[in-house]
N, CA, C and O atoms as a printed pandas DataFrame, in Angstrom:
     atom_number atom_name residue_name chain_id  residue_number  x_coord  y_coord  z_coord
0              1         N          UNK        A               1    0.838   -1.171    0.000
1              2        CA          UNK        A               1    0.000    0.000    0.000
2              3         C          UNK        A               1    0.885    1.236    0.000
3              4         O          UNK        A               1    1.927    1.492    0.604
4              5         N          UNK        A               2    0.352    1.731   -0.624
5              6        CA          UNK        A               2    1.258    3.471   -1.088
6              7         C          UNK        A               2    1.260    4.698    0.437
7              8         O          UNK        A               2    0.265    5.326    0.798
8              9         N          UNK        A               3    1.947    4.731    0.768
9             10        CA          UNK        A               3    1.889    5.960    2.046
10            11         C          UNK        A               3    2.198    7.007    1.995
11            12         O          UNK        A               3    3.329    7.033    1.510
12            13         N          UNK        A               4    1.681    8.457    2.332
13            14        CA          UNK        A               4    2.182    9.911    1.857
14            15         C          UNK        A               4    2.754    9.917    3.176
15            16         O          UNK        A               4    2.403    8.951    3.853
16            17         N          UNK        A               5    3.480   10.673    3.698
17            18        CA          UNK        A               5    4.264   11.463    4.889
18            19         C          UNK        A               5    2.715   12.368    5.265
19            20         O          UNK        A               5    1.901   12.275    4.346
20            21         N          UNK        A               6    2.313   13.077    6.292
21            22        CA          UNK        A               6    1.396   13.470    6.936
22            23         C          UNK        A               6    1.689   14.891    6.154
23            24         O          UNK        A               6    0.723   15.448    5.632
24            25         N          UNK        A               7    3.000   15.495    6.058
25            26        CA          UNK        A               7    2.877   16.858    5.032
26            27         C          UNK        A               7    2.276   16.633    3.982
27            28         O          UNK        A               7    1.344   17.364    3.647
28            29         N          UNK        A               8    2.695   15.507    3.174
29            30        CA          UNK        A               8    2.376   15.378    1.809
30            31         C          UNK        A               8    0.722   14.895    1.432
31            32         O          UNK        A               8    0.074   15.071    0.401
32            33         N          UNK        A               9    0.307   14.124    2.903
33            34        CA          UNK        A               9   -1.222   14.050    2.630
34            35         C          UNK        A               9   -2.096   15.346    2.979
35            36         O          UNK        A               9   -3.108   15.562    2.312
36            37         N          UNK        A              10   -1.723   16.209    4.013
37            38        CA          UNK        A              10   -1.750   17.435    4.325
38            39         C          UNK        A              10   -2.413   18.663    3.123
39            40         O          UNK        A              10   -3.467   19.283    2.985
40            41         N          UNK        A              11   -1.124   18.557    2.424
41            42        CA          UNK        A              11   -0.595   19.088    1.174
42            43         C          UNK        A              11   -1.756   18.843    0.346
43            44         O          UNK        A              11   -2.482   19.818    0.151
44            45         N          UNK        A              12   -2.109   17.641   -0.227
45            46        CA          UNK        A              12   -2.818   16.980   -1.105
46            47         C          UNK        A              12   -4.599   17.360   -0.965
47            48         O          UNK        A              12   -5.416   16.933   -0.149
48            49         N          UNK        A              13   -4.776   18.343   -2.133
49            50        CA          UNK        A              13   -6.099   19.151   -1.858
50            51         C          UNK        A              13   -7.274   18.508   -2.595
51            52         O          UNK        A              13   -7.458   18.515   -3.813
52            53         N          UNK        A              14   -8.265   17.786   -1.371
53            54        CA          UNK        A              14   -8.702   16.595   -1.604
54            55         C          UNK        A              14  -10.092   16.706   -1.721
55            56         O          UNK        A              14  -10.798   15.799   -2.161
56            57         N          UNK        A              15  -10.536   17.874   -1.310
57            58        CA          UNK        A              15  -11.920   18.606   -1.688
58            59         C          UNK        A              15  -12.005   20.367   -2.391
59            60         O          UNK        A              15  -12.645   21.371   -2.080
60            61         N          UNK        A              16  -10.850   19.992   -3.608
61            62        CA          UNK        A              16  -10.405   21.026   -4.801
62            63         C          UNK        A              16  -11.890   20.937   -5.603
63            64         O          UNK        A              16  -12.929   21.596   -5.610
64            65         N          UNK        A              17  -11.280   19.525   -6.386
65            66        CA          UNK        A              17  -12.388   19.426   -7.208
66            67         C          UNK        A              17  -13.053   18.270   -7.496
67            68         O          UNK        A              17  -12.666   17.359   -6.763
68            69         N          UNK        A              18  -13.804   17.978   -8.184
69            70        CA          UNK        A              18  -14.270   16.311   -8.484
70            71         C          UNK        A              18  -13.541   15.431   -8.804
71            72         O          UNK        A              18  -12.675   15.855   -9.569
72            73         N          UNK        A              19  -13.463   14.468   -8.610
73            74        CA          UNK        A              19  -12.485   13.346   -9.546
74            75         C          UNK        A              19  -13.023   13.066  -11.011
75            76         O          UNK        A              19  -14.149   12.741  -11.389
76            77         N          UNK        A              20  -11.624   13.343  -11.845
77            78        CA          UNK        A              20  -11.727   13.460  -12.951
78            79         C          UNK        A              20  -12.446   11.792  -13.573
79            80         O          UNK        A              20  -12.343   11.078  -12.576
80            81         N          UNK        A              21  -12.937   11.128  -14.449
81            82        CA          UNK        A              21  -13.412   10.239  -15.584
82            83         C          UNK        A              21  -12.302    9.878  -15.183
83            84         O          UNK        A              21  -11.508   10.707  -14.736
84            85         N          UNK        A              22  -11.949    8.289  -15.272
85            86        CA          UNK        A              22  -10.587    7.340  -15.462
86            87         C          UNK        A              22  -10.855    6.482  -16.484
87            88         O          UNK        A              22  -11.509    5.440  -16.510
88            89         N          UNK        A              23  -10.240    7.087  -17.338
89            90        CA          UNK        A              23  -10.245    6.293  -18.667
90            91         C          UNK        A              23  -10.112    4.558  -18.622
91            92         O          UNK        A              23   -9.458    3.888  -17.823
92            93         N          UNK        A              24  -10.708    4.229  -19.418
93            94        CA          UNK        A              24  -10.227    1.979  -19.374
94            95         C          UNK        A              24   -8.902    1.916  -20.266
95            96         O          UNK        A              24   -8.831    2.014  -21.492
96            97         N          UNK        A              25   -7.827    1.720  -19.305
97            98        CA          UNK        A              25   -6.546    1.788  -19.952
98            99         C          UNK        A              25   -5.897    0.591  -20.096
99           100         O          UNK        A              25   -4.822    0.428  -20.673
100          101         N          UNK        A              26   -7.016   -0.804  -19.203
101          102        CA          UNK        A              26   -6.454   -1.972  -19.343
102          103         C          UNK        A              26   -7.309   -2.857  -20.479
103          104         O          UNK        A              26   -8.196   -3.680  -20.255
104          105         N          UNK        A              27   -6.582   -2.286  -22.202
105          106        CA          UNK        A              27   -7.094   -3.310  -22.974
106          107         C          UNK        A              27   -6.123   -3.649  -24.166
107          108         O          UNK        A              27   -5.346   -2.794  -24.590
108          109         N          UNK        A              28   -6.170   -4.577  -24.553
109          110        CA          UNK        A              28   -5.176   -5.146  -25.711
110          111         C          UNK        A              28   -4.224   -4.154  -26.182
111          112         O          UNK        A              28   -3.012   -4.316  -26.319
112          113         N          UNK        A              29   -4.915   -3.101  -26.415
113          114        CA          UNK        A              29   -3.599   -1.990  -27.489
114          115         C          UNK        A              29   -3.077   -1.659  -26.576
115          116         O          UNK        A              29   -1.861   -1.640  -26.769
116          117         N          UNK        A              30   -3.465   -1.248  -25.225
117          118        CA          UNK        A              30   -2.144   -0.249  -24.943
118          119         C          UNK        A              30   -1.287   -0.807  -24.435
119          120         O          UNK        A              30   -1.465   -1.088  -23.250
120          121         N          UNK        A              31   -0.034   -1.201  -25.061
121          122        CA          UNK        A              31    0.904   -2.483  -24.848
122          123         C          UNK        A              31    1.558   -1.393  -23.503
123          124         O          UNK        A              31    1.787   -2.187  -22.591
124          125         N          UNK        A              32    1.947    0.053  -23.003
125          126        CA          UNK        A              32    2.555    0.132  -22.351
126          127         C          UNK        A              32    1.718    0.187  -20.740
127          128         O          UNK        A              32    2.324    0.613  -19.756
128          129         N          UNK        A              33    0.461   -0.237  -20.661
129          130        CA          UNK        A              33   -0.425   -0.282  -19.731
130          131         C          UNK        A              33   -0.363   -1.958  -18.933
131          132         O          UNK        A              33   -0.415   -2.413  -17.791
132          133         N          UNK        A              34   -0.192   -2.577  -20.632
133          134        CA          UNK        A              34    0.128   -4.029  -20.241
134          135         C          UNK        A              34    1.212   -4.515  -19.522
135          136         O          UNK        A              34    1.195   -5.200  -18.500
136          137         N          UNK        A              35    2.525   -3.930  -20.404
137          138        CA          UNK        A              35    3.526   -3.893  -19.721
138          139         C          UNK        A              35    4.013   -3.793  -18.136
139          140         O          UNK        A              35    4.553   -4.605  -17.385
140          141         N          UNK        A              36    3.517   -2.251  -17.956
141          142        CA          UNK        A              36    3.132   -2.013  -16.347
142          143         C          UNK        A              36    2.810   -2.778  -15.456
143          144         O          UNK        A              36    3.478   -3.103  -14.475
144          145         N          UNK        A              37    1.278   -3.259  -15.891
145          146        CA          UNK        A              37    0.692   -4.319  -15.098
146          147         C          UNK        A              37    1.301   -5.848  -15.199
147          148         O          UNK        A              37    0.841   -6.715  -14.457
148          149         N          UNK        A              38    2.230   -6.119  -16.032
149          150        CA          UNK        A              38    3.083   -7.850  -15.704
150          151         C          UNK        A              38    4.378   -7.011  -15.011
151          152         O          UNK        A              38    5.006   -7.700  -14.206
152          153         N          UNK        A              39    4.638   -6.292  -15.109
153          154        CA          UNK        A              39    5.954   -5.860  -14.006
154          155         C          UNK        A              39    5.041   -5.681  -12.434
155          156         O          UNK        A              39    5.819   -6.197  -11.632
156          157         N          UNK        A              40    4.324   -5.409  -11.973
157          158        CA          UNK        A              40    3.653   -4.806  -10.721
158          159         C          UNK        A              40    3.291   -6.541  -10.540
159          160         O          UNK        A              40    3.920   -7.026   -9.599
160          161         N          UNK        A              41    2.566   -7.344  -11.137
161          162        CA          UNK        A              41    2.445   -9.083  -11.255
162          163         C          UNK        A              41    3.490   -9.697  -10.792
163          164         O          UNK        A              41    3.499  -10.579   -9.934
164          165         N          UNK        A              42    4.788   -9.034  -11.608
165          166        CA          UNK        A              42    5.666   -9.820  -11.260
166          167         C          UNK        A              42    6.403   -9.418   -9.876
167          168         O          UNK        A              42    6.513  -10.289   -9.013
168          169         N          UNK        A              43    6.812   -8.366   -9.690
169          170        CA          UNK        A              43    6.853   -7.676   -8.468
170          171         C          UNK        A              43    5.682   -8.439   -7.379
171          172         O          UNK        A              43    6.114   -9.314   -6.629
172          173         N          UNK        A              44    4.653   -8.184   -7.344
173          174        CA          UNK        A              44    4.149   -8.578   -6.235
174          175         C          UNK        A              44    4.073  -10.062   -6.156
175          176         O          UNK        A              44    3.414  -10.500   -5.212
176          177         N          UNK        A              45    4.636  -10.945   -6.989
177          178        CA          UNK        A              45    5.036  -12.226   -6.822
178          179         C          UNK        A              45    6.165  -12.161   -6.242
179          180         O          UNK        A              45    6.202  -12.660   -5.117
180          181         N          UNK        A              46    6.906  -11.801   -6.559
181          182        CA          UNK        A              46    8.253  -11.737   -5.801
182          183         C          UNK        A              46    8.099  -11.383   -4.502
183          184         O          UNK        A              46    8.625  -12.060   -3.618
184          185         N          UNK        A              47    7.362  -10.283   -4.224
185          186        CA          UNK        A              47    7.093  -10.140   -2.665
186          187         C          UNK        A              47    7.012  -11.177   -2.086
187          188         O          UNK        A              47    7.859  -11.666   -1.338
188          189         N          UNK        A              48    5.641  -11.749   -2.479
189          190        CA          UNK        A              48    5.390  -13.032   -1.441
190          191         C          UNK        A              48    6.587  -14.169   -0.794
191          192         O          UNK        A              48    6.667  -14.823    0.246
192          193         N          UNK        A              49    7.352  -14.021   -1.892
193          194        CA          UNK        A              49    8.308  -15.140   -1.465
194          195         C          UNK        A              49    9.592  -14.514   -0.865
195          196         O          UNK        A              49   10.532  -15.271   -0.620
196          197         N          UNK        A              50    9.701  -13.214   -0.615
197          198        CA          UNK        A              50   10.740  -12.130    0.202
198          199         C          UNK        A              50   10.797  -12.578    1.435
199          200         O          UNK        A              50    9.751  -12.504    2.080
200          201         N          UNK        A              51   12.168  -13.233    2.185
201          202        CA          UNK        A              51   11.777  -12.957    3.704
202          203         C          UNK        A              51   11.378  -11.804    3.966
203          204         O          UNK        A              51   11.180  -11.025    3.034
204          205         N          UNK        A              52   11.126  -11.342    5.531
205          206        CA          UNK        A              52   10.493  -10.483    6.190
206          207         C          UNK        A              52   11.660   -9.815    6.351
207          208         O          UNK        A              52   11.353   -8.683    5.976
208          209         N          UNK        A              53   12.650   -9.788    6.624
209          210        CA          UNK        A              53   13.797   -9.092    7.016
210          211         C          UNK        A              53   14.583   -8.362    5.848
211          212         O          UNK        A              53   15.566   -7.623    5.793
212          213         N          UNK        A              54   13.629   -8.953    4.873
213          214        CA          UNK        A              54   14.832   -7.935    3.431
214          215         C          UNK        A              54   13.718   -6.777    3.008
215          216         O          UNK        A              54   13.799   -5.840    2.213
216          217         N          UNK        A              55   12.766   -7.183    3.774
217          218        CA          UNK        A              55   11.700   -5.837    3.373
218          219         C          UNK        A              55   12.110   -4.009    3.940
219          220         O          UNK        A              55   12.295   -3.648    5.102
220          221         N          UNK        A              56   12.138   -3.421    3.084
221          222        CA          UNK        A              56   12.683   -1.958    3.303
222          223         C          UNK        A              56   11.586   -0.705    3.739
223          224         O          UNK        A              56   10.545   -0.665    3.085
224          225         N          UNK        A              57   11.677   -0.236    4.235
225          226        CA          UNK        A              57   11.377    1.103    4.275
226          227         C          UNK        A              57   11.701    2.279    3.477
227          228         O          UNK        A              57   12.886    2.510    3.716
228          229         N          UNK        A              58   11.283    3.085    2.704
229          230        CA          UNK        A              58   12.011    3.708    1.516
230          231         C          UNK        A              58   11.203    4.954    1.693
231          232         O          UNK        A              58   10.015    5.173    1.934
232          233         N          UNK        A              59   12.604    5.933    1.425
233          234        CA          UNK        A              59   11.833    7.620    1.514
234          235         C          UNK        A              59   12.046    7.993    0.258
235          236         O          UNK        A              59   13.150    7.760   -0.234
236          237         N          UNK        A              60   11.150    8.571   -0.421
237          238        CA          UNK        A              60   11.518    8.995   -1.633
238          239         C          UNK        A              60   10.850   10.295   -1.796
239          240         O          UNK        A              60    9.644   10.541   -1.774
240          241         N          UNK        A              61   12.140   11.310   -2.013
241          242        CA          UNK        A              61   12.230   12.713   -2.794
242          243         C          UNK        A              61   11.477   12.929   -4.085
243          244         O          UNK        A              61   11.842   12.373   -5.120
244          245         N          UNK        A              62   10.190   13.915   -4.024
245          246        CA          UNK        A              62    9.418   13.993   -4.967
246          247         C          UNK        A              62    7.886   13.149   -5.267
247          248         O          UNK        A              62    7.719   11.950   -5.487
248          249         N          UNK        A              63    6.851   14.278   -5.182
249          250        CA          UNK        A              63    6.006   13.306   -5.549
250          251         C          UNK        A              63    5.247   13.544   -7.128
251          252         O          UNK        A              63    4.064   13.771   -7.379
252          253         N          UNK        A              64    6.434   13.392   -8.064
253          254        CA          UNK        A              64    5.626   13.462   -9.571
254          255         C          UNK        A              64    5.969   12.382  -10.099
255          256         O          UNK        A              64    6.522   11.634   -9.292
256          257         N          UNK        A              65    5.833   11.811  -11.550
257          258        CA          UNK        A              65    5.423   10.651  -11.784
258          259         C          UNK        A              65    6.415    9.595  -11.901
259          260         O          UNK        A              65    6.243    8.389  -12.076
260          261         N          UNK        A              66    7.761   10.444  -11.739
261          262        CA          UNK        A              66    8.764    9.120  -11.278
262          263         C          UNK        A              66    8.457    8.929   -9.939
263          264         O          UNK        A              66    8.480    7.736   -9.635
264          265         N          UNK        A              67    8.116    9.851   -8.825
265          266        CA          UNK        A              67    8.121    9.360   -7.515
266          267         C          UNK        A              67    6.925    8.817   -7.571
267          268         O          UNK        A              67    7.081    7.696   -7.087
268          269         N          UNK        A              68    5.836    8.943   -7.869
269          270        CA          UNK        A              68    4.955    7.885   -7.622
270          271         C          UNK        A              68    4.988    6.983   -7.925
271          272         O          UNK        A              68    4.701    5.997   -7.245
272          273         N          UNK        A              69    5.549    6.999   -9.672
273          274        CA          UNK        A              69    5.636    5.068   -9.627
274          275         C          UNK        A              69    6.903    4.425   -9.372
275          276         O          UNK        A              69    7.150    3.252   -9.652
276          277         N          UNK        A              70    7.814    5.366   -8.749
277          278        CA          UNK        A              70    8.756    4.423   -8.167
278          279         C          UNK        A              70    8.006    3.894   -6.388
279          280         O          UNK        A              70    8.416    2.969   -5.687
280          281         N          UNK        A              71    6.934    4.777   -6.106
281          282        CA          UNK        A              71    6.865    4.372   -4.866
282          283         C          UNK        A              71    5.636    2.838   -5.086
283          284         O          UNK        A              71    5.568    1.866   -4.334
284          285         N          UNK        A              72    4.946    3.053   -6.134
285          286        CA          UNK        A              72    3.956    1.847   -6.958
286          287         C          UNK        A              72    4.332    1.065   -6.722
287          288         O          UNK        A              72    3.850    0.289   -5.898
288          289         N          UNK        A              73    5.609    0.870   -7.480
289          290        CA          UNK        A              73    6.422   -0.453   -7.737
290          291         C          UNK        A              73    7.017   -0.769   -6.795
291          292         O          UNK        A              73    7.217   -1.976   -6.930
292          293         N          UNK        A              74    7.728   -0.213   -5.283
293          294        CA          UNK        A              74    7.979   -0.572   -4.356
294          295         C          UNK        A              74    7.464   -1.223   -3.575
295          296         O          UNK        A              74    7.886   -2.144   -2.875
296          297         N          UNK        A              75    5.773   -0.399   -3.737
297          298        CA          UNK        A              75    4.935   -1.217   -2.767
298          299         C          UNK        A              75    4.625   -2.668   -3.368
299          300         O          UNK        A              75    4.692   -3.728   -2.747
300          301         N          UNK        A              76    4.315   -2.511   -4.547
301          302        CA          UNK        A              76    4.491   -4.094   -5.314
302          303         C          UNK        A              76    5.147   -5.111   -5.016
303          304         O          UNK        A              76    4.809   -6.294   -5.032
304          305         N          UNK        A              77    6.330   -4.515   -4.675
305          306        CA          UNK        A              77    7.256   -5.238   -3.981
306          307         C          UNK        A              77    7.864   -6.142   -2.503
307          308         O          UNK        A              77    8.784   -6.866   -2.122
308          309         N          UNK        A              78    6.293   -5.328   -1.944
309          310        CA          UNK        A              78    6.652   -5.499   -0.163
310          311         C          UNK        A              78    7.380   -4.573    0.315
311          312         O          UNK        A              78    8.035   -4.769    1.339
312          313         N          UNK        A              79    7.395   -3.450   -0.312
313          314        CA          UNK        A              79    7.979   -2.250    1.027
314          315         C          UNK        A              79    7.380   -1.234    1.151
315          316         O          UNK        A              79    6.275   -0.987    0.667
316          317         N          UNK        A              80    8.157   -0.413    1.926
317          318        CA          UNK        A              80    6.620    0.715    2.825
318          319         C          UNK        A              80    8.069    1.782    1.749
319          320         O          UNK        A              80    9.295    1.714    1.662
320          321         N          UNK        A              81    7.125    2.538    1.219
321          322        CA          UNK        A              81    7.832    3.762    0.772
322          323         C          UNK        A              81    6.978    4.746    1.369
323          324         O          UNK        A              81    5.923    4.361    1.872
324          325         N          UNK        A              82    7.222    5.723    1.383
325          326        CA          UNK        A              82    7.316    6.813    1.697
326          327         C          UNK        A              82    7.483    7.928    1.208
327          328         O          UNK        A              82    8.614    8.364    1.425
328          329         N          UNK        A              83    6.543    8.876    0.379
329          330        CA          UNK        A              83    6.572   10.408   -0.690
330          331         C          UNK        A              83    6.186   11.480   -0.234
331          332         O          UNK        A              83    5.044   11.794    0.101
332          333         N          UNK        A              84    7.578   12.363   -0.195
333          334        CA          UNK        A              84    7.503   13.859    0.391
334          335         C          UNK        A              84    7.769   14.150   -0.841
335          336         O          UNK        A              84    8.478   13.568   -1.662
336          337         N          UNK        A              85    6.975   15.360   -0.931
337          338        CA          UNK        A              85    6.440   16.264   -1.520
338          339         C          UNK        A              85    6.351   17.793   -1.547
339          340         O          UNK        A              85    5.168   18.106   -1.412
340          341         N          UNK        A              86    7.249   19.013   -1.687
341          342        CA          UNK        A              86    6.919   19.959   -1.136
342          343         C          UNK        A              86    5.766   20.594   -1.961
343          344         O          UNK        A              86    5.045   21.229   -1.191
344          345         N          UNK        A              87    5.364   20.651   -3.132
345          346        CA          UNK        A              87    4.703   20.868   -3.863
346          347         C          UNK        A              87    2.951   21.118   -2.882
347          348         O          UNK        A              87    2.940   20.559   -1.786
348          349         N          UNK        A              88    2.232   21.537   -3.095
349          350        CA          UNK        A              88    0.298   21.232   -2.303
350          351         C          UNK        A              88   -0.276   20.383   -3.371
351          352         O          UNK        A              88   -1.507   20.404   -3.352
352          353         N          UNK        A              89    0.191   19.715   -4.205
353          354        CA          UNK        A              89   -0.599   18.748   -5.473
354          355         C          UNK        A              89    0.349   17.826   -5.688
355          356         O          UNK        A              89    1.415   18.441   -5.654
356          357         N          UNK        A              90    0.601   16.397   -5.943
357          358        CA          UNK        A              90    0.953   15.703   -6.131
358          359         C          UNK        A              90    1.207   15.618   -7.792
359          360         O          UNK        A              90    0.646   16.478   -8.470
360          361         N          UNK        A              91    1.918   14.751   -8.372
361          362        CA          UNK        A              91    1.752   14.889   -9.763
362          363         C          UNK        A              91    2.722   15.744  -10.854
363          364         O          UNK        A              91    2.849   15.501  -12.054
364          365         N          UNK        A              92    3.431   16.931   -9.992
365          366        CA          UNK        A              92    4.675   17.223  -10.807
366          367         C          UNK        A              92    4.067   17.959  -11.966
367          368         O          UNK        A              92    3.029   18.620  -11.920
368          369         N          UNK        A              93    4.770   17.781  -12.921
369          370        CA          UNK        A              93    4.590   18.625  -14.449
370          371         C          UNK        A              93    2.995   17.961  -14.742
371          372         O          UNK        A              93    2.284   18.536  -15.566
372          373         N          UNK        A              94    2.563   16.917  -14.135
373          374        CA          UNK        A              94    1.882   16.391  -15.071
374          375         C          UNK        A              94    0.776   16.259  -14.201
375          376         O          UNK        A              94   -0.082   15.407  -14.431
376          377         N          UNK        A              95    0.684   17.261  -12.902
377          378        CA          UNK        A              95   -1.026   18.007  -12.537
378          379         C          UNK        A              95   -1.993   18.343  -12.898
379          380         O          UNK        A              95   -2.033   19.468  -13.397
380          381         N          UNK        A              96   -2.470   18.034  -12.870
381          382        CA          UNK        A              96   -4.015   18.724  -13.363
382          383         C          UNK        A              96   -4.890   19.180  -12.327
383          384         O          UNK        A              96   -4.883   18.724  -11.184
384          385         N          UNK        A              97   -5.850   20.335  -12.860
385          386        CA          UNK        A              97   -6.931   20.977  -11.810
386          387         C          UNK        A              97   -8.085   21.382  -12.558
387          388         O          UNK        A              97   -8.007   21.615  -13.764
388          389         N          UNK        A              98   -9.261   21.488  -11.842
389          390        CA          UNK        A              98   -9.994   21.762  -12.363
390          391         C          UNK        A              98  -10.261   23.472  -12.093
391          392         O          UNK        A              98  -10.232   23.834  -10.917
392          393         N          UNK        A              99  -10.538   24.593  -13.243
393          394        CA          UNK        A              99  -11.323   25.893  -12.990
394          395         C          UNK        A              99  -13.027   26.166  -12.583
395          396         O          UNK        A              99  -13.884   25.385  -12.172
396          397         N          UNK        A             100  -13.057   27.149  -12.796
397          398        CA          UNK        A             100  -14.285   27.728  -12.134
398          399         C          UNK        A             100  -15.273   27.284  -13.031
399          400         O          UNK        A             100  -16.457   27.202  -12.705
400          401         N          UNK        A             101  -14.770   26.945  -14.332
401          402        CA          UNK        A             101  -15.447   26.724  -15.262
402          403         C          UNK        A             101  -16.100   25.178  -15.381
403          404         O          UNK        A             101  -17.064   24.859  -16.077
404          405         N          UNK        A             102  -15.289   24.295  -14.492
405          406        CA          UNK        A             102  -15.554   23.300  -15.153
406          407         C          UNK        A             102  -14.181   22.665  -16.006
407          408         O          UNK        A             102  -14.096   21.446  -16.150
408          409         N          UNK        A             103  -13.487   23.267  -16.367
409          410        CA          UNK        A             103  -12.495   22.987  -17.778
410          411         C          UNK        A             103  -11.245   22.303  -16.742
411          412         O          UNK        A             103  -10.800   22.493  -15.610
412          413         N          UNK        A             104  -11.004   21.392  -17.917
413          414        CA          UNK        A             104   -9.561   20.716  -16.622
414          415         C          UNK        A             104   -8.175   21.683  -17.452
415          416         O          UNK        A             104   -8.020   21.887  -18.656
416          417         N          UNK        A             105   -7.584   21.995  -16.642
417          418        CA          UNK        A             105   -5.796   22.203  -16.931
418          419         C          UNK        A             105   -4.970   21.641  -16.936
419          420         O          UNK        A             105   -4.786   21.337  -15.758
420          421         N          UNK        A             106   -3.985   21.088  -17.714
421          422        CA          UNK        A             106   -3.033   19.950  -16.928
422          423         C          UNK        A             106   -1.624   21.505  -17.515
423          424         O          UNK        A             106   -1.472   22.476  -18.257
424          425         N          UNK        A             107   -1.096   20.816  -16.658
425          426        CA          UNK        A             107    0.300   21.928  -16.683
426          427         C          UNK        A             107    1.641   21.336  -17.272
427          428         O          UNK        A             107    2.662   22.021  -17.327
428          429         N          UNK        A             108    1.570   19.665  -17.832
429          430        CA          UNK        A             108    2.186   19.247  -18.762
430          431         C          UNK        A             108    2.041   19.252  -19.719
431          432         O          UNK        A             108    2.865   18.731  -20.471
């Protein structure tokens, strides 16, 4: 399971706006969706068979989309990571928000 630091959930503005539509990204074409999901498969197979003692704790600098899915794939893995964030939005270049309007922004 993915864990923010208490700043970074803090931070994370959680009655901004609605949650955006999540597209269906798990189907035949998008080979790099597929991909993803047999690495996170294979990862969390590997967990299971990890002793308990090689499992890590991990802090990781940044919460945009290398730090999140490096912290993804960690947890996949059997370890507790950990994402600070100084940013108030998670997500890096590749944020999005919604305006007054209705209209989404992404800033990537």
């Amino acid at each position: 399971m993915l864990r923010l630091t208490a700043a970074a959930a803090a931070a994370t503005p959680r009655s901004r706006a609605p949650r955006r539509p999540k597209p269906n990204l798990d189907v035949p074409s998008n080979a790099n969706y597929q991909a993803a999901k047999q690495l996170s498969a294979a990862l969390a197979a590997n967990a299971s068979r990890t002793p308990a003692h090689e499992k890590k704790t991990v802090l990781i600098i940044g919460g945009g989309l290398a730090g999140l899915s490096c912290g993804k794939y960690l947890s996949d893995a059997g370890h507790a990571p950990t994402i600070v964030e100084r940013a108030k939005m998670l997500g890096g270049k590749v944020s999005a928000w919604q305006d007054a309007d209705g209209d989404w922004i992404e800033t990537g």
